[in-house]
Structure formats: structure tokens, C-alpha cells
MDTraj code that builds the backbone (N, CA, C; nanometers):
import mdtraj as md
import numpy as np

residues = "UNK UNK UNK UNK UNK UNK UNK UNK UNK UNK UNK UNK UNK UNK UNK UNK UNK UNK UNK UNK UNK UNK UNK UNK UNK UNK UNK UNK UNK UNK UNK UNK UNK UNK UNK UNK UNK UNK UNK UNK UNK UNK UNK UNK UNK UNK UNK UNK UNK UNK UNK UNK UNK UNK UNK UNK UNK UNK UNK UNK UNK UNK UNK UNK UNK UNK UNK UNK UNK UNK UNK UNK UNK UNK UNK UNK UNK UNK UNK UNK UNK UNK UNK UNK UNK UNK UNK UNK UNK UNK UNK UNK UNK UNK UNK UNK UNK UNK UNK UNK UNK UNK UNK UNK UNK UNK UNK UNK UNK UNK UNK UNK UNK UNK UNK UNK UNK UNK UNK UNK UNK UNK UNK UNK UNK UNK UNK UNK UNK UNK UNK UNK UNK UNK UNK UNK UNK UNK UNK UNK UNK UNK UNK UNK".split()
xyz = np.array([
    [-0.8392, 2.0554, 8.0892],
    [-0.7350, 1.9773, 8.0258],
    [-0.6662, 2.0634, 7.9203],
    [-0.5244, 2.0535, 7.9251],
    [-0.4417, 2.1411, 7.8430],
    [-0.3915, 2.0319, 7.7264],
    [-0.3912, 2.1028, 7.5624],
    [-0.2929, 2.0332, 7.5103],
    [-0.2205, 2.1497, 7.4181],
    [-0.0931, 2.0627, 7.4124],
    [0.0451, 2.1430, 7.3697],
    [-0.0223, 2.1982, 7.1995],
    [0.0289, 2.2957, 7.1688],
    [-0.0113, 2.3822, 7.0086],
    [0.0617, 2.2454, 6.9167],
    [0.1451, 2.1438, 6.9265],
    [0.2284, 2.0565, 6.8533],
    [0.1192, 1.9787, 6.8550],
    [0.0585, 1.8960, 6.9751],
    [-0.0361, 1.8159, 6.9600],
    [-0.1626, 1.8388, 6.9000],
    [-0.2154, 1.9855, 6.9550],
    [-0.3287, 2.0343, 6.8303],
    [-0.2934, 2.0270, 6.6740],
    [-0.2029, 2.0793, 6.6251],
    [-0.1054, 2.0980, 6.4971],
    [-0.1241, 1.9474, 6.4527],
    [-0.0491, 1.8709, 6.5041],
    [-0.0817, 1.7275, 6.4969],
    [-0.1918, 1.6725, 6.4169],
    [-0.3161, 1.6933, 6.5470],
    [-0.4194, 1.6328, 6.4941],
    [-0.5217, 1.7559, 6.4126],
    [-0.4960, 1.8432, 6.4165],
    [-0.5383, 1.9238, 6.3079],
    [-0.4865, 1.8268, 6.1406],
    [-0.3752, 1.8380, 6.1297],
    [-0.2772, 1.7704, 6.0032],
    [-0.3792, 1.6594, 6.0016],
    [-0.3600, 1.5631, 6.0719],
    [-0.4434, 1.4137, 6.0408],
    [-0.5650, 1.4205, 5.9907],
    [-0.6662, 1.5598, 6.0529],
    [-0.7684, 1.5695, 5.9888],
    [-0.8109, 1.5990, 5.8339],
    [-0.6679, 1.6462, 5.8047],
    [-0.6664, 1.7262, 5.6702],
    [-0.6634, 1.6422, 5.5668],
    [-0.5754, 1.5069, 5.6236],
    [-0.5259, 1.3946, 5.5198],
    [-0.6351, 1.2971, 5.5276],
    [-0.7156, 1.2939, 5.6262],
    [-0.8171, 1.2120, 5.6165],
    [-0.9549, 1.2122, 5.5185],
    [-1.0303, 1.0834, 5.5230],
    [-1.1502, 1.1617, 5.4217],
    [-1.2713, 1.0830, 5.5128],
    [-1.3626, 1.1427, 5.4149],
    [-1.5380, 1.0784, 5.5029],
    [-1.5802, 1.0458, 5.4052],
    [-1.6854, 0.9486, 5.4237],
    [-1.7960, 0.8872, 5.3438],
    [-1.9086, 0.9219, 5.3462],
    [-2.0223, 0.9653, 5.2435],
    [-2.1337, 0.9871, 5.3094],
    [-2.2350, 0.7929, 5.3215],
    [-2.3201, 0.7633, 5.3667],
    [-2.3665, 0.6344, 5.3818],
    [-2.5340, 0.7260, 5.3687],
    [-2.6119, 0.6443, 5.2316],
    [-2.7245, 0.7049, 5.1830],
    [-2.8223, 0.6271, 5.2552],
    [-2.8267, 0.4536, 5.2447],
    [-2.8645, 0.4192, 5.3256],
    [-2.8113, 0.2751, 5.4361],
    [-2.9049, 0.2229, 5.4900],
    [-2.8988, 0.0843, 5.5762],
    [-2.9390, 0.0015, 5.4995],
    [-3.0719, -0.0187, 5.4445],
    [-3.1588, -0.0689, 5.3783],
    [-3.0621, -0.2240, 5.3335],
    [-3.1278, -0.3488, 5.3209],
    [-3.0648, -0.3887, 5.2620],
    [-3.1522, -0.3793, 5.0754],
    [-3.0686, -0.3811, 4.9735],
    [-3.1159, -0.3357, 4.8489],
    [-3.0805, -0.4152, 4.7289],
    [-3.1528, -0.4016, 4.6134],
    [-3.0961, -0.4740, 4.5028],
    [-3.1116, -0.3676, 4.3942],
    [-2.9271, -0.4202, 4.3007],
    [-2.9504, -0.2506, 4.2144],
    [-2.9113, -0.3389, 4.0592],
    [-3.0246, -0.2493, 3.9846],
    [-3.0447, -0.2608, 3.8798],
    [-2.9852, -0.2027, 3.7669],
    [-2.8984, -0.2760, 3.6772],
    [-2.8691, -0.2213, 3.5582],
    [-2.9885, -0.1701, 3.4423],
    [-2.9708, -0.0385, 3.3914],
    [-3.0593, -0.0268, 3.3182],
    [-2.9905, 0.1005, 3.2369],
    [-3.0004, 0.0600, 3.1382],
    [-2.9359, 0.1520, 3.0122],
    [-2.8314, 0.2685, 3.0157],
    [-2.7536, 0.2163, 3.1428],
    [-2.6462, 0.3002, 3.1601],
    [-2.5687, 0.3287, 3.2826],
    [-2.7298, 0.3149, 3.3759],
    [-2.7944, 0.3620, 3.5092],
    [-2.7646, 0.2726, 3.6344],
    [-2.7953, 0.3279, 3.7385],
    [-2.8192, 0.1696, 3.8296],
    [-2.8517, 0.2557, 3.9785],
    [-3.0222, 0.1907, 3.9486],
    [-3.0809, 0.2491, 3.9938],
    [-3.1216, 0.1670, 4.1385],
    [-3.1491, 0.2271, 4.2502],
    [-3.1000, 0.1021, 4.3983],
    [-3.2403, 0.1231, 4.3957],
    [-3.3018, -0.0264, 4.4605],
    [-3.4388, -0.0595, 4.5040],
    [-3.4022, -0.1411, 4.6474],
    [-3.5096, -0.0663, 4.7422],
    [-3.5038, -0.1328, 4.8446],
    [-3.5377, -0.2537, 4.8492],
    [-3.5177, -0.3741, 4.9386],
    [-3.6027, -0.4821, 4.9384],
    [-3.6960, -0.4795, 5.0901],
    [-3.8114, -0.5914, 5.0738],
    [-3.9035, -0.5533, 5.1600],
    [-3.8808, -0.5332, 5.2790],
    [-3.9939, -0.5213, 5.4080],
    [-3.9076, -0.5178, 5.5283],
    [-3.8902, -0.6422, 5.5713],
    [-3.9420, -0.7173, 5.5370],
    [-3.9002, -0.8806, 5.5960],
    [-3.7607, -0.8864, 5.6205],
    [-3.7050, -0.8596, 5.4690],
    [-3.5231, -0.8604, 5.4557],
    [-3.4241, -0.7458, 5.5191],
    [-3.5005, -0.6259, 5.6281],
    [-3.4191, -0.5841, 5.6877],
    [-3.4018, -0.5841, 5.8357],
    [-3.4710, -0.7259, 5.8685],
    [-3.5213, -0.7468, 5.9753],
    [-3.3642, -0.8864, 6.0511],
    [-3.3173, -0.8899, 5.9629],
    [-3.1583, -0.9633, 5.9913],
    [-3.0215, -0.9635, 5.9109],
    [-2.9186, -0.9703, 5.9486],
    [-2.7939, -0.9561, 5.8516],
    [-2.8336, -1.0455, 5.7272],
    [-2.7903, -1.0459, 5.5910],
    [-2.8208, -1.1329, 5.4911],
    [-2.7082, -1.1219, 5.4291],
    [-2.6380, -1.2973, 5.4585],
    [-2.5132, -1.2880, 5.4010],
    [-2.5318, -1.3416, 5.2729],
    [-2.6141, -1.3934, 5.1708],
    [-2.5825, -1.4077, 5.0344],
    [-2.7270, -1.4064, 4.9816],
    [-2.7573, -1.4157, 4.8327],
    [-2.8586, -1.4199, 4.7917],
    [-2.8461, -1.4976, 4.6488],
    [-2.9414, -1.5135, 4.5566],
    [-2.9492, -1.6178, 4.4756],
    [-3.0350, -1.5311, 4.3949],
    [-3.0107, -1.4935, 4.2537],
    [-3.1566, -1.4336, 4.1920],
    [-3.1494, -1.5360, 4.0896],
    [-3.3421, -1.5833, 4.0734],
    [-3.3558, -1.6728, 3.9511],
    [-3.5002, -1.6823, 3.9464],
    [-3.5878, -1.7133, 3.8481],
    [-3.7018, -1.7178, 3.8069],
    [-3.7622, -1.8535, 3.9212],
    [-3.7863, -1.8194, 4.0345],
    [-3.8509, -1.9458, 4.1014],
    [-3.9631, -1.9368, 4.1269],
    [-4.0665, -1.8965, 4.0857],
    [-4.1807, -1.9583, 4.0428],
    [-4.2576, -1.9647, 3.8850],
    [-4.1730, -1.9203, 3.8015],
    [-4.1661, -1.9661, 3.6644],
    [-4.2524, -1.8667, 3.5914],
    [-4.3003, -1.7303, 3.6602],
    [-4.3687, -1.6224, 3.6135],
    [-4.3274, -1.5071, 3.5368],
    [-4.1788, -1.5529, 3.4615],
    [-4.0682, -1.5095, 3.3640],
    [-4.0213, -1.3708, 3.4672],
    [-4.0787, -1.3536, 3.5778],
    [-3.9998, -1.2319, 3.6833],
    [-3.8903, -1.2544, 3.7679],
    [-3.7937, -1.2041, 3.7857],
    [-3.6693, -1.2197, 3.8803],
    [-3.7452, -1.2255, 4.0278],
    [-3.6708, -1.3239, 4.0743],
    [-3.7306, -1.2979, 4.2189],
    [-3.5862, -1.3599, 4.2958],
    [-3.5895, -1.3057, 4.4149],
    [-3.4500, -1.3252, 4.5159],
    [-3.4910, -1.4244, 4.6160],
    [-3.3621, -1.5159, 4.6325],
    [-3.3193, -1.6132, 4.7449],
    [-3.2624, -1.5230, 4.8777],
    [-3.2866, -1.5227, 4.9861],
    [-3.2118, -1.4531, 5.0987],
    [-3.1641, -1.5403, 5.2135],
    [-3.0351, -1.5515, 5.2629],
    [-3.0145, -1.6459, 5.3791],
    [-2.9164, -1.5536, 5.4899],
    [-2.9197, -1.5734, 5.5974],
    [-2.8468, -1.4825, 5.6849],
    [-2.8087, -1.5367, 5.7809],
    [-2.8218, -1.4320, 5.9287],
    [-2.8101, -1.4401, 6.0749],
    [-2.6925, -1.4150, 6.1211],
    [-2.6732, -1.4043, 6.2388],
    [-2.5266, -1.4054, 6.3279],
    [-2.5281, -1.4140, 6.4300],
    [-2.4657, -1.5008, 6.4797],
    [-2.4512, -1.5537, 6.6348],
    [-2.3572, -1.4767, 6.7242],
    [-2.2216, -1.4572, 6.6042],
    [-2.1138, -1.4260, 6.7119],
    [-2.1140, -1.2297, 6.7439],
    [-2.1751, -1.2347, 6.7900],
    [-2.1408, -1.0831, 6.8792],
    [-2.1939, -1.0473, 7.0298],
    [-2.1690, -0.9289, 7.1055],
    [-2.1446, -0.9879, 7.1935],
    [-2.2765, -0.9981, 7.2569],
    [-2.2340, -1.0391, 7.3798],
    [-2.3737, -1.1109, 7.4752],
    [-2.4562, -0.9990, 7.5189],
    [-2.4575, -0.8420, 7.4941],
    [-2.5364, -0.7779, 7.5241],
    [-2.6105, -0.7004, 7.4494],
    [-2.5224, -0.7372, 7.2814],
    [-2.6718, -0.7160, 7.1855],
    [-2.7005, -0.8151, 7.1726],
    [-2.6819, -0.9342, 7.2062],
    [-2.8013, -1.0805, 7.1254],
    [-2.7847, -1.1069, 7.0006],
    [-2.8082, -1.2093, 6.9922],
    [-2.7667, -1.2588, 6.8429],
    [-2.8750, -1.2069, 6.7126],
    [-2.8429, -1.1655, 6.6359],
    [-2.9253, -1.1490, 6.4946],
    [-2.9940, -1.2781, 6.4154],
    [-3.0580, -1.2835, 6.4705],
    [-3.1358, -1.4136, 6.4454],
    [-3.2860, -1.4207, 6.4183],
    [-3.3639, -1.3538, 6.3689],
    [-3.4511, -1.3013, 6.2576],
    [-3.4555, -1.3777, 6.1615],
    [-3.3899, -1.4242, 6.0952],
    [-3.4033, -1.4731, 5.9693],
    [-3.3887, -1.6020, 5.9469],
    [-3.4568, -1.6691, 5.8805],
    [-3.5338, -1.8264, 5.8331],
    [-3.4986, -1.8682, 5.6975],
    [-3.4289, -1.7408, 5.6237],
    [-3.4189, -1.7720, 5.4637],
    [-3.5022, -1.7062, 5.4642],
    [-3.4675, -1.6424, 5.3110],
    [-3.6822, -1.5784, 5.2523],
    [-3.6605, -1.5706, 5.1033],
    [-3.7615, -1.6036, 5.0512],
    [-3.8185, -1.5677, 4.9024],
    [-3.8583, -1.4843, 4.8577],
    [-3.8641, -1.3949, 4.8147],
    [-3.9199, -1.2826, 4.7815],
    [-3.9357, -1.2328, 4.6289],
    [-4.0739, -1.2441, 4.5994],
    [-4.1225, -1.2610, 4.4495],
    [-4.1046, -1.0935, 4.3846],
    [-4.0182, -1.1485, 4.2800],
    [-4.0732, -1.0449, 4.1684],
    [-4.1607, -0.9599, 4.0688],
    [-4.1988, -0.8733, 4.0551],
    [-4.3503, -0.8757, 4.0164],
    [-4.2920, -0.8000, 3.8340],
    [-4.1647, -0.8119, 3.7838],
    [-4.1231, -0.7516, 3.6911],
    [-4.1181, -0.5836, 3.6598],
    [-4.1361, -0.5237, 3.7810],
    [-4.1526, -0.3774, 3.8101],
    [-4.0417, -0.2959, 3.9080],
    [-3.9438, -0.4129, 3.9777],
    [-3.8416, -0.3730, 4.0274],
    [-3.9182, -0.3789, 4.1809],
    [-4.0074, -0.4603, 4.2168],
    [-4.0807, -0.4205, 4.3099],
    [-4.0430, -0.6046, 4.3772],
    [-4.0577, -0.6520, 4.5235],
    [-4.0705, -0.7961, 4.5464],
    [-4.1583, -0.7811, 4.6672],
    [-4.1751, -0.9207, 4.6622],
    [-4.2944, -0.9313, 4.7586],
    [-4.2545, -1.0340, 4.8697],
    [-4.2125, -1.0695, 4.9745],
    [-4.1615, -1.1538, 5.0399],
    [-4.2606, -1.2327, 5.1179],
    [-4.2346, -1.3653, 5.0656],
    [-4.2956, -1.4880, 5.1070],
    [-4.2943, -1.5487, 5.2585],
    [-4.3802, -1.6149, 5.3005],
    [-4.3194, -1.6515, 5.4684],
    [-4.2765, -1.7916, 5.4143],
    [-4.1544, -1.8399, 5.5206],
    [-4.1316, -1.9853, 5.4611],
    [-4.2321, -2.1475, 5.4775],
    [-4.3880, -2.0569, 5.5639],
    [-4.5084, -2.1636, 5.5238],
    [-4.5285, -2.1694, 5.3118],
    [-4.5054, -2.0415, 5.2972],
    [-4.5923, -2.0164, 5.1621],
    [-4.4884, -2.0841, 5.0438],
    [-4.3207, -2.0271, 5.0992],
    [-4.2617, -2.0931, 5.0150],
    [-4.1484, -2.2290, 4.9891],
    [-4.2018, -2.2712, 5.1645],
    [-4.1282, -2.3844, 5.1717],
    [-3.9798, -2.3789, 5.1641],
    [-3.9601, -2.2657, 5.1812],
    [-3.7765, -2.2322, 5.2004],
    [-3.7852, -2.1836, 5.3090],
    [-3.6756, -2.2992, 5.4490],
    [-3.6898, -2.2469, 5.5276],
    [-3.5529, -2.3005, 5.5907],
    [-3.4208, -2.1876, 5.6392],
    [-3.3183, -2.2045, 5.6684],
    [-3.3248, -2.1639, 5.8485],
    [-3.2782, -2.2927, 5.8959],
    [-3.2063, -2.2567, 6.0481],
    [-3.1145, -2.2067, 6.0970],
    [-3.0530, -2.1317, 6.1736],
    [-2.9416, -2.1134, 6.1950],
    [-2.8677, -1.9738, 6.1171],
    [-2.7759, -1.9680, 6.0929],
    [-2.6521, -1.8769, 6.0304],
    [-2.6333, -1.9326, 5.9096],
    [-2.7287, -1.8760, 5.7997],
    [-2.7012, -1.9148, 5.6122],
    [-2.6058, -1.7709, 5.5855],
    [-2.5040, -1.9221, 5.5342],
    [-2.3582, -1.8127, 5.4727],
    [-2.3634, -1.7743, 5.3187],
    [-2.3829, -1.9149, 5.2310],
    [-2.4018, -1.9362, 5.0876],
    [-2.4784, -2.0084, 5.0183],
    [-2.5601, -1.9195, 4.8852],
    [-2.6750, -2.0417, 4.8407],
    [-2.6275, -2.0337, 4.6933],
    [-2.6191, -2.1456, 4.6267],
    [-2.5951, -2.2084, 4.5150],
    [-2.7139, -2.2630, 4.4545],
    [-2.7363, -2.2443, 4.3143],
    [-2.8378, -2.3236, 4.1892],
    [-2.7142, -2.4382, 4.1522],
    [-2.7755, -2.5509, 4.1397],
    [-2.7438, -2.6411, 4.0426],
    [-2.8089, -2.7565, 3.9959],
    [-2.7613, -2.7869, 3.8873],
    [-2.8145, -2.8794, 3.7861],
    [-2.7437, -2.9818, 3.7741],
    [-2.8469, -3.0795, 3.8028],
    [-2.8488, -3.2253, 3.8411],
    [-2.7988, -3.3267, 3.7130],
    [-2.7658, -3.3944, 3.7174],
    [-2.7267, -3.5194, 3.5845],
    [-2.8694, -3.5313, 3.5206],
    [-2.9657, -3.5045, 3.6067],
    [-3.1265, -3.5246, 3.5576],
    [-3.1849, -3.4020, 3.4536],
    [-3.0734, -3.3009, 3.4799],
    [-3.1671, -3.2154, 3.4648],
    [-3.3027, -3.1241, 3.5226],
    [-3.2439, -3.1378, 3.7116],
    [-3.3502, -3.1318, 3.7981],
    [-3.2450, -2.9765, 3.8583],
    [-3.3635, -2.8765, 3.8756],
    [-3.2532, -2.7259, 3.9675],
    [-3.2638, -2.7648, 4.1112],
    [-3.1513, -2.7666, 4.1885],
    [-3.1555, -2.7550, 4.3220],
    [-3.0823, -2.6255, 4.3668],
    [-3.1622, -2.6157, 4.4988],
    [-3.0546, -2.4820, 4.5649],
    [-2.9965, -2.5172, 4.6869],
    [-2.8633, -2.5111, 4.6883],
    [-2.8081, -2.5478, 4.7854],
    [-2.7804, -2.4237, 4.8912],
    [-2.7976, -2.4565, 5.0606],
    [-2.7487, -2.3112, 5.0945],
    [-2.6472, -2.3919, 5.2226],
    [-2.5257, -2.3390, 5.2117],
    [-2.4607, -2.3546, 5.3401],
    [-2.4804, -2.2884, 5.4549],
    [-2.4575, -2.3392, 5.5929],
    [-2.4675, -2.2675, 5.7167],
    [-2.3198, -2.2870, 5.7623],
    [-2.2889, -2.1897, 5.8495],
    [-2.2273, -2.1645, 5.9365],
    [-2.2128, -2.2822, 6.0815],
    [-2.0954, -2.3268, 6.1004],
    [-2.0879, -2.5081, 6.1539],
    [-2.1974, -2.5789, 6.1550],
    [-2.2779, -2.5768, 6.0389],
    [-2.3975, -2.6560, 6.0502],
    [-2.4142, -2.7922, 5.9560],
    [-2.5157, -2.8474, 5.9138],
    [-2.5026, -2.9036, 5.7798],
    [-2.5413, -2.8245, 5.6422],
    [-2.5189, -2.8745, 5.5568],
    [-2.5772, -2.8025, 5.3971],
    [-2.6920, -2.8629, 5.4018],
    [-2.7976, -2.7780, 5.3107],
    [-2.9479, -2.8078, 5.2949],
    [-2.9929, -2.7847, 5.1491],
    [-3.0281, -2.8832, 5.1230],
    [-3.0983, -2.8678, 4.9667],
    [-3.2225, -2.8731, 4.9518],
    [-3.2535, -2.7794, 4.8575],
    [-3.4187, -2.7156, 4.8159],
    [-3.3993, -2.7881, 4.7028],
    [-3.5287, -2.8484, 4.6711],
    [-3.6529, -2.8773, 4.5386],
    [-3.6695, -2.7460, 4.4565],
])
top = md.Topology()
chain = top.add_chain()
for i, resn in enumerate(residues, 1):
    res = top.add_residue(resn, chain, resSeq=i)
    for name in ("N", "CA", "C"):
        top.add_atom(name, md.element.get_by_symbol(name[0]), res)
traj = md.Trajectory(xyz[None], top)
């Protein structure tokens, strides 16, 4: 196959104006501010085991440590990779070391079906925390 010195020239030029990215990792991760810094921590492998479209960080089991909400999945792609569907929701405890520990949803009773798009904290007229997580054409589900 022949191409003209204009068409090389061409795409020579395009290459020049173009740029690259490097990509460090896949991982999905949570990054930490710290005195200037921000330093990336992986999260466990539970959480790289499906897409995770939002997360929630808040003290939920009351052990003054951050610990993360995770909700995910995806249906729509095509029929010969299969849907990404791994994921149930997950909890995953903080141990105050930048480190988490991920819960199964027997242990923590958070347990999402389907395609979780968005999860919300809120506070009740009572004074009671709920977490709300939306799905994808599904219904909304609220956690205790």
C-alpha cells in the first residue's frame, strides 16, 4: 500500500498537535487530603470487581473512622461482554489508617439490586440518618 508524501506530511502534523495521557492506574481509589498532599489509596478488591457509580463517605458504624458507601453496575453494553453486574452495594469499613475493609451485604445489611446510580444521607424531621440510593429505571431504596 502506497501513500502520497502530502498524506504522510498530514498525519505526521496531526501527530505533533496532538497529546497523550499517561493512566497510573484502573483501581477504583479514594484520595486523601493531607497537609498539602493527596495521597491515592486503593480500595479493596471487592470494589474493583464492578463499575461504581457513586459513593457516600460517613462514620457508619460509629467507630469515629471514615468508612465508604459503594453502589454501581451496568447493563447497557453490548451483548458480547455481558453486563457488569458484580455489585450488590458494599460497605467498606474504615480502620482510621487510610486502610478499609469491605463488608458482605449479610454483615452489613446494605444490599442494592440492580444498576445504583446515586446515594444520599439524610436527616429526618426525627432526627433519624437515612441513606437513600437511586437505581437506574428502578425504584429508590432506603437504608436504616
Amino acid at each position: 500500500m502506497k501513500i502520497s508524501k502530502r498524506k504522510l506530511r498530514r498525519h505526521i502534523d496531526s501527530r505533533k498537535r496532538s497529546s497523550s495521557e499517561k493512566v497510573e492506574t484502573f483501581n477504583s481509589v479514594w484520595i486523601e487530603e493531607k497537609e498539602g498532599t493527596y495521597p491515592i489509596h486503593p480500595l479493596p478488591i471487592e470494589a474493583q470487581m464492578f463499575p461504581i457509580f457513586s459513593f457516600l463517605s460517613d462514620d457508619f458504624n460509629h467507630d469515629g473512622h471514615s468508612d465508604i458507601l459503594a453502589v454501581g453496575n451496568w447493563y447497557a453494553v453490548q451483548p458480547d461482554f455481558g453486563r457488569y453486574d458484580a455489585g450488590y452495594g458494599l460497605l467498606m469499613l474504615g480502620d482510621g489508617t487510610g486502610n478499609h475493609k469491605a463488608q458482605t451485604f449479610e454483615q452489613s445489611g446494605f444490599y442494592v439490586k440492580g444498576e445504583g446510580r446515586d446515594i444520599k444521607s439524610v436527616t429526618t424531621a426525627n432526627g433519624l440518618q437515612k441513606i437513600i440510593v437511586s437505581r437506574n429505571n428502578d425504584t429508590v431504596l432506603v437504608f436504616k
